[in-house]
C-alpha positions as CSV (number, residue, x, y, z in Angstrom):
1,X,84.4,90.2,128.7
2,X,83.7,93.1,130.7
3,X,86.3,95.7,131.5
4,X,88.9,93.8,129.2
5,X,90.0,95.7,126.1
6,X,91.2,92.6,124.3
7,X,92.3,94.8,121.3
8,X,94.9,96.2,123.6
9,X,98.7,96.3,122.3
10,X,99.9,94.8,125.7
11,X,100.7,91.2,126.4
12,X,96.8,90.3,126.3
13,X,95.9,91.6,123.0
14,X,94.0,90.0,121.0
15,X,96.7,90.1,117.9
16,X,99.7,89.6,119.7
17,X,99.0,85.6,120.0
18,X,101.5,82.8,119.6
19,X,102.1,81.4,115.6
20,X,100.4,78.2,117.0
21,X,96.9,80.6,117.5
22,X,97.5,82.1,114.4
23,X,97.8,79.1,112.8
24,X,94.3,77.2,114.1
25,X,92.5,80.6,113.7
26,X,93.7,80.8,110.0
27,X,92.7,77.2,109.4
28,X,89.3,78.2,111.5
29,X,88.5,80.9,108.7
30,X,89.2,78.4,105.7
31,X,86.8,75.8,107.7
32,X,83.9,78.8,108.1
33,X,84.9,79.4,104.6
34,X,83.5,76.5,103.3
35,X,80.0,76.7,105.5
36,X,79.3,79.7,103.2
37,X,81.5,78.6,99.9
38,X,78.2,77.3,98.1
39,X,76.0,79.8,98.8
40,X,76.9,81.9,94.8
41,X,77.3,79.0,93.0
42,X,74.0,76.9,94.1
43,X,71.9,77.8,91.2
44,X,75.4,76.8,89.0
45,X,75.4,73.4,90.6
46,X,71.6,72.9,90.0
47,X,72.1,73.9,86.5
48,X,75.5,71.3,86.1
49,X,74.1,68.3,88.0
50,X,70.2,68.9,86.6
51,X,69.3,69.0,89.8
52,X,66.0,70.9,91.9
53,X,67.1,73.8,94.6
54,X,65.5,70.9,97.6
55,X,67.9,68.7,96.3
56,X,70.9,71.1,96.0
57,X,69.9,72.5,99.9
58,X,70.8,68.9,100.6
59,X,74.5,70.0,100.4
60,X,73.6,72.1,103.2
61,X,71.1,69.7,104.9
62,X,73.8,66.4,104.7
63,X,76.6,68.3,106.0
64,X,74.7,70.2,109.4
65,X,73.0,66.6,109.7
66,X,76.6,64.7,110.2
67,X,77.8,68.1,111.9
68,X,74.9,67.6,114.5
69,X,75.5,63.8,115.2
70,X,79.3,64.3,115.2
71,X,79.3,66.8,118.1
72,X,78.5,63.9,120.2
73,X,81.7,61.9,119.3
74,X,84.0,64.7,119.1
75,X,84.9,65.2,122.8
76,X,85.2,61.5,123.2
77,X,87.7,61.6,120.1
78,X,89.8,64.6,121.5
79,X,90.2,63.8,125.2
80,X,91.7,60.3,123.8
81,X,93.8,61.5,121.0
82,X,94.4,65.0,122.1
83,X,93.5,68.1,121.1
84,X,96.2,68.5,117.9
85,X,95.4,65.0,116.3
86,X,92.1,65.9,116.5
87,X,92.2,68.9,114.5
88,X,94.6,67.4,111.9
89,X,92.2,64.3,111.2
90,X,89.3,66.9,110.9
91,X,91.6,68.7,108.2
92,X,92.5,65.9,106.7
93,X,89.0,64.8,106.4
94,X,88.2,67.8,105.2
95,X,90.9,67.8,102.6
96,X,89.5,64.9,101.2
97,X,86.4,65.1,100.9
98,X,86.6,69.0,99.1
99,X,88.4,67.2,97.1
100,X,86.0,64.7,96.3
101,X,83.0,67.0,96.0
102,X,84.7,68.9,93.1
103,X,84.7,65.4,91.1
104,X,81.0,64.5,91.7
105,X,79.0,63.6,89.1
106,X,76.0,63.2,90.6
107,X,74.0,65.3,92.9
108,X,73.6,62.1,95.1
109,X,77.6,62.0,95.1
110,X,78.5,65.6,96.0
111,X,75.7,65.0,98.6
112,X,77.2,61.9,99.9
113,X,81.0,63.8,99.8
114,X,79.8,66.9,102.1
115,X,78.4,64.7,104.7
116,X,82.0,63.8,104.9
117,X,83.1,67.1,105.0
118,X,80.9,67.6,107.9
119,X,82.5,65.1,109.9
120,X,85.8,66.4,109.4
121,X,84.6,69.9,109.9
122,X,82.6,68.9,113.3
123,X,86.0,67.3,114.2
124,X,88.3,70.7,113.4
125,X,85.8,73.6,114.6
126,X,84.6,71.7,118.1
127,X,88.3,71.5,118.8
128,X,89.6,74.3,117.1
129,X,88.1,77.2,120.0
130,X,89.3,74.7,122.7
131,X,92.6,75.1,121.3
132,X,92.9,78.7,120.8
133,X,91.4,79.2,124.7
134,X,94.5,76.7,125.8
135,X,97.0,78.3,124.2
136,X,96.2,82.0,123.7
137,X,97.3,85.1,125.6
138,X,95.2,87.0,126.9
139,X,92.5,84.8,128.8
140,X,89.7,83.4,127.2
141,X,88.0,87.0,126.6
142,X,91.3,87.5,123.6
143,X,90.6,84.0,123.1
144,X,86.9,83.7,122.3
145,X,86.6,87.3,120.1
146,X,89.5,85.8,117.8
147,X,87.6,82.9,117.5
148,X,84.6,84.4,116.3
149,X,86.6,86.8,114.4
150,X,87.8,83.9,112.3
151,X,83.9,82.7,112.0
152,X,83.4,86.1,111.0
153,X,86.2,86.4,108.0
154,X,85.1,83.4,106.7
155,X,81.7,83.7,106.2
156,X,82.7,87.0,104.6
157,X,85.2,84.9,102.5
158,X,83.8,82.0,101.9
159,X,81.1,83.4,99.2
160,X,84.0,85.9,97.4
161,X,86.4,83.0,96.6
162,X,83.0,80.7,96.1
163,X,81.8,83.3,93.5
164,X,85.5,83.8,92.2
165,X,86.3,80.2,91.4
166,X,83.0,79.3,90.7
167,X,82.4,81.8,87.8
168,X,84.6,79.5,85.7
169,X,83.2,75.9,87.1
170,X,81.4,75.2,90.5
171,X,84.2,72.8,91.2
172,X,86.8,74.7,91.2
173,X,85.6,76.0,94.6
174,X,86.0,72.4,95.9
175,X,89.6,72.2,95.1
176,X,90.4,75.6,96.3
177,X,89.2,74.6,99.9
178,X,90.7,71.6,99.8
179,X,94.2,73.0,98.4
180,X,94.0,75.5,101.4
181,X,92.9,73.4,104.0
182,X,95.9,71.4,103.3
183,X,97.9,74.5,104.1
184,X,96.4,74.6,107.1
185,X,97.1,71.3,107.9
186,X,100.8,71.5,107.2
187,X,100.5,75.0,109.4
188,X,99.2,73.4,112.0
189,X,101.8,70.5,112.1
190,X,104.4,72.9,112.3
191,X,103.3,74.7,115.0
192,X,101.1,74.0,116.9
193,X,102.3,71.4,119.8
194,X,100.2,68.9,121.3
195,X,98.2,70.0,124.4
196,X,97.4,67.9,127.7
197,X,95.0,65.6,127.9
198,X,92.2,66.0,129.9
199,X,92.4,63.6,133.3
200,X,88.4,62.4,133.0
201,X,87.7,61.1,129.9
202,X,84.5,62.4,127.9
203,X,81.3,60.2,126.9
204,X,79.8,60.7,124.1
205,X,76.6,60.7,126.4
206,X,78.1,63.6,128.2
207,X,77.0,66.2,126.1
208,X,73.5,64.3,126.0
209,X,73.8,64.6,130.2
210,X,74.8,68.3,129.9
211,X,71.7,69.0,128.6
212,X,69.9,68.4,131.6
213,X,70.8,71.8,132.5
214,X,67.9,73.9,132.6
215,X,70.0,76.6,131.5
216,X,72.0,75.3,128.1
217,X,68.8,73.2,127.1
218,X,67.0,76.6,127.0
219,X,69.9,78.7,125.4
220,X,70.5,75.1,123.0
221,X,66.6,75.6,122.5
222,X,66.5,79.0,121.4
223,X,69.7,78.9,119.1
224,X,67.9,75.4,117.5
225,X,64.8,78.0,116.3
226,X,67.2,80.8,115.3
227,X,69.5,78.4,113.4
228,X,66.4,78.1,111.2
229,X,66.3,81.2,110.4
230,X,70.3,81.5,110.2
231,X,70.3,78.5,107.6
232,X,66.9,80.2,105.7
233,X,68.7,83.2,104.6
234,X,72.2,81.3,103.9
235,X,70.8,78.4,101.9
236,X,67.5,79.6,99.9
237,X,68.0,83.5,99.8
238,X,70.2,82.5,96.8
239,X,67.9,81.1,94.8
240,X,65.5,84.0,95.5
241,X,68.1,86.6,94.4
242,X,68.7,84.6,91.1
243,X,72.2,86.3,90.6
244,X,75.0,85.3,89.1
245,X,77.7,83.9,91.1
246,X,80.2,87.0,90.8
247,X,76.9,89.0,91.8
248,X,75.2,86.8,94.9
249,X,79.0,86.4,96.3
250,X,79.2,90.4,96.4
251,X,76.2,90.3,98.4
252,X,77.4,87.5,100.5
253,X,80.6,89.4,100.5
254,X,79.0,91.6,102.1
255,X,76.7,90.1,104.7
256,X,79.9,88.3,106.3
257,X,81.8,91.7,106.9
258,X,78.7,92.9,108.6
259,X,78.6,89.6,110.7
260,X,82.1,90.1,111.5
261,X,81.8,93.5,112.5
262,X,78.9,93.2,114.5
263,X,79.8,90.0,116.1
264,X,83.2,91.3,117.2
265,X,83.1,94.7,117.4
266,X,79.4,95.8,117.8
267,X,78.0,93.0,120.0
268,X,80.6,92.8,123.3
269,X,79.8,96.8,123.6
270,X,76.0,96.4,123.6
271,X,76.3,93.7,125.6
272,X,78.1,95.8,128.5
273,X,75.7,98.5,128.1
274,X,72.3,96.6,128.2
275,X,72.9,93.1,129.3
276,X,73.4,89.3,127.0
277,X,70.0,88.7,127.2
278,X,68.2,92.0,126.2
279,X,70.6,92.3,123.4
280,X,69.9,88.6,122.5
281,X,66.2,89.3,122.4
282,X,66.1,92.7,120.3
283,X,68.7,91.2,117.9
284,X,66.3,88.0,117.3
285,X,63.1,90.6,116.7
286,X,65.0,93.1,114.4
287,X,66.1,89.7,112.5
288,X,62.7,88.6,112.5
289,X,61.5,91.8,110.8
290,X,64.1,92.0,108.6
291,X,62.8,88.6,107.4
292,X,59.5,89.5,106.7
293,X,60.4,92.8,105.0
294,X,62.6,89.9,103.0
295,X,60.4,88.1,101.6
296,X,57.7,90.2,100.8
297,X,59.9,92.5,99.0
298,X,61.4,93.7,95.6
299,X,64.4,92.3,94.4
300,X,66.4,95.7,95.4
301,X,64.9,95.0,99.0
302,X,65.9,91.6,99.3
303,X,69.4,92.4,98.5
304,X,69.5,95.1,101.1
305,X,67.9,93.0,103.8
306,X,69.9,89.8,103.2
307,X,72.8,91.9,103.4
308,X,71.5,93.9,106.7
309,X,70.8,90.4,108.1
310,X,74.4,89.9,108.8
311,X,74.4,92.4,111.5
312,X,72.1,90.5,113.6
313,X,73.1,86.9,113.0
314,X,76.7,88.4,114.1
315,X,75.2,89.9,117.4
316,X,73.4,86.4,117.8
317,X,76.5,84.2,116.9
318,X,78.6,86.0,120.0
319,X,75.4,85.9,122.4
320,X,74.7,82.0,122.0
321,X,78.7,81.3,122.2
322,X,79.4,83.5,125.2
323,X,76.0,81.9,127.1
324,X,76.3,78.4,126.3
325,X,79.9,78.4,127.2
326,X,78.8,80.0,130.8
327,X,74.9,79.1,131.6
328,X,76.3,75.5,132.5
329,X,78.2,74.0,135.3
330,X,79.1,71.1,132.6
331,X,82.9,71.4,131.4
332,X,83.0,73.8,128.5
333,X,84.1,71.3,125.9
334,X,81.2,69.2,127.2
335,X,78.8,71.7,127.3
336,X,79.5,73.4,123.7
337,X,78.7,70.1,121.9
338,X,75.4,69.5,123.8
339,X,74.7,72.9,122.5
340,X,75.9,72.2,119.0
341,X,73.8,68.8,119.1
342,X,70.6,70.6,119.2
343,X,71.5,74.0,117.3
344,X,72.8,71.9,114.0
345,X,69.7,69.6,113.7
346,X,67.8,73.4,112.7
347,X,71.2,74.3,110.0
348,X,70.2,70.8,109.1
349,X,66.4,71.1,108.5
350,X,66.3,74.6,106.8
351,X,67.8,74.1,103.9
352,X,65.7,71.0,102.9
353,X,62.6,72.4,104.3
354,X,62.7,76.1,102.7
355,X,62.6,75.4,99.2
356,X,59.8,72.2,100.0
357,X,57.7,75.0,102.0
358,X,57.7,77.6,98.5
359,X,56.7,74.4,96.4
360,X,53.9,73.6,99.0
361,X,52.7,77.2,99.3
362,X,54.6,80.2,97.6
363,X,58.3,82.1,97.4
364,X,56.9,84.2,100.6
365,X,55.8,81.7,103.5
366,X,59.6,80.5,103.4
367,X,60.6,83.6,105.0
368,X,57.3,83.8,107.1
369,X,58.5,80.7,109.1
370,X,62.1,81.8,109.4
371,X,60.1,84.8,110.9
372,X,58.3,82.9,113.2
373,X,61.5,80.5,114.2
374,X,63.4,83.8,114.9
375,X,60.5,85.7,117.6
376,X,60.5,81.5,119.1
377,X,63.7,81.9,119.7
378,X,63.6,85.3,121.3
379,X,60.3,83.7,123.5
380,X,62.4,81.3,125.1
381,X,65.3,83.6,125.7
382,X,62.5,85.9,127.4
383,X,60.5,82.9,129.4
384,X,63.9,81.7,130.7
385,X,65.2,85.2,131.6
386,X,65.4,85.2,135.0
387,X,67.6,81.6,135.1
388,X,69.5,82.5,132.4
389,X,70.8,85.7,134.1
390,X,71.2,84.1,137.5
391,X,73.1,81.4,136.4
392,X,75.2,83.6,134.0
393,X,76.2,85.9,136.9
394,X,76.6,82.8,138.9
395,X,79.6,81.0,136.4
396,X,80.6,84.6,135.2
397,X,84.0,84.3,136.8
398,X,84.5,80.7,135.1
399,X,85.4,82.8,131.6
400,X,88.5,84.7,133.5
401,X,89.8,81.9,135.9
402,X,93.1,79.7,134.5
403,X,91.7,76.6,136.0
404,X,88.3,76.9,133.7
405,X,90.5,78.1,130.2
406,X,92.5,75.0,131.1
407,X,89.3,72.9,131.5
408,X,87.9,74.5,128.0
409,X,91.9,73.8,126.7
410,X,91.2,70.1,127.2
């Protein structure tokens, strides 16, 4: 990403993109939207379904768990199908199971329905940056920020609309997502044409192989730890804030506009001035303090530092994208589900085990072992330095070259 201005006017800019970019990146924002749509109303659902906060994290924990498995099955799927009928059954999927979640009468049910919506989501996001590398302008450099740009707005969103529906019902978020995920689907239909077909086709053991890369497993190692911590602040910060859902989806509001600024804005300029992998490492520290200061704080202070937080898991987000698309000679497609593989088993676990850990000890130790997840992470990022650069500079060109975006398009 270096010496490329992808916010450029010219040809390469990153918003002069064809409708059928615009199109998966604005389904991309509705999918991230729903990762974060829960967050206001969890206390709302524990209240509706008389339910405890470890079961409700299960909404959290069933989806990342299916997410995690899926990522082995969805490179298999697209380089049969192709890329487009890929994304569509993930919307579809998607569609359906929102939909179903809204009508739940049961915790056990709505449980049950997002692990669905996992699988459709695993299906449209694994495909959806592979898509927008193949057919945007600008290289993969455009390609990748408006990728995380999308992640960005919708984990901005995804709380505000959450918070806005679910004032009135937590199911009407449900039906919102589905209703636009459907437009997305027909968006995508419309315009976005089917892309070649890759000529090997993938395993799911591939991504399983891919990981014998000392460099991904240590970058899929370190993300697993800080995906902990991620997935602690998303999932059980709202039950510590105690808010109602108009007030924890301002907060949330606001934590996602900080992730997006940071991740596409602040991060690609401190990484050209201090290196991936120094910026990787402070960002995972700072996060780690701001966890502890968390948790041990007033209720004033945990507001501010759950919405400070935002600014490093954005940094973080574009770090562990750009390196585990890059540490590995693996095709990219291959390579980002072996990372996904490991790093969603930890969004999987932290939701479940956060709320478990304050009934076991107290409301403090939660954020103690996000703490602790977070400097891990930043341990194996700095045991693993000197690889992790070498191979980086090695596969650097990779990012620029047509061959390797139509690899990654694939």
């Amino acid at each position: 990403m270096q010496g490329e201005d992808p916010f450029d006017q010219g040809a390469g800019s990153i918003l002069r993109q064809p409708k059928a970019v615009w199109a998966t990146a604005g389904a991309s924002v509705v999918a991230f939207m729903g990762i974060g749509l829960v967050d206001p109303i969890l206390p709302s659902i524990a209240k509706g379904l008389e339910a405890t906060p470890s079961q409700v994290s299960l909404l959290f924990t069933s989806y990342f768990l299916i997410t995690a498995v899926a990522m082995l099955v969805t490179g298999f799927v697209s380089s049969r199908i192709g890329g487009r009928k890929t994304l569509l059954a993930g919307l579809a999927l998607v569609v359906v199971f929102a939909a179903l979640s809204g009508t739940s009468s049961s915790v056990g049910e709505l449980v049950g329905f997002r692990a669905g919506w996992g699988l459709g989501n695993a299906l449209f996001v694994s495909t959806a940056l592979a898509v927008i590398v193949g057919a945007a302008a600008g290289g993969s450099s455009a390609a990748i920020l408006l990728y995380e740009s999308a992640l960005g707005l919708g984990m901005a969103c995804g709380p505000l609309v959450g918070a806005l529906l679910g004032d009135a019902s937590w199911r009407y978020p449900f039906f919102g997502t589905a209703a636009l995920m459907a437009i997305g689907f027909i968006c995508i239909t419309a315009f976005l044409k089917e892309q070649p077909r890759p000529a090997r086709k993938t395993s799911p053991l591939d991504p399983i192989k891919a990981l014998g890369h000392g460099g991904l497993a240590s970058v899929a190692t370190s993300a697993f730890f800080y995906n902990y911590s991620f997935f602690t602040i998303l999932a059980f910060t709202p039950f510590v804030l105690n808010m109602t859902p108009y007030k924890s989806g301002a907060v949330f509001f606001a934590w996602g506009l900080l992730l997006a600024v940071f991740s596409v804005l602040v991060a690609p300029r401190l990484q050209e001035r201090f290196g991936s992998l120094k910026v990787l490492g402070a960002s995972l520290v700072l996060l780690a303090v701001d966890l502890l200061v968390l948790g041990y704080g007033d209720h004033t202070t945990a507001i501010v530092c759950t919405i400070v937080s935002g600014a490093f898991i954005g940094m973080n987000n574009t770090v562990y994208t750009e390196l585990a698309l890059g540490v590995s000679d693996a095709p990219r497609p291959v390579a980002s589900a072996g990372y996904n593989f490991v790093r969603w088993f930890a969004a999987a676990a932290a939701p479940y085990l956060a709320p478990k850990i304050e009934e076991w000890s107290n409301i403090h130790i939660p954020f103690v072992v996000a703490a602790v997840t977070a400097v891990a992470g930043a341990i194996v990022v700095w045991i693993r330095r000197s690889a992790l650069t070498h191979e980086a500079a090695e596969l650097e060109p990779k990012h620029v070259t047509e061959d390797s975006v139509t690899v990654f398009a694939d």
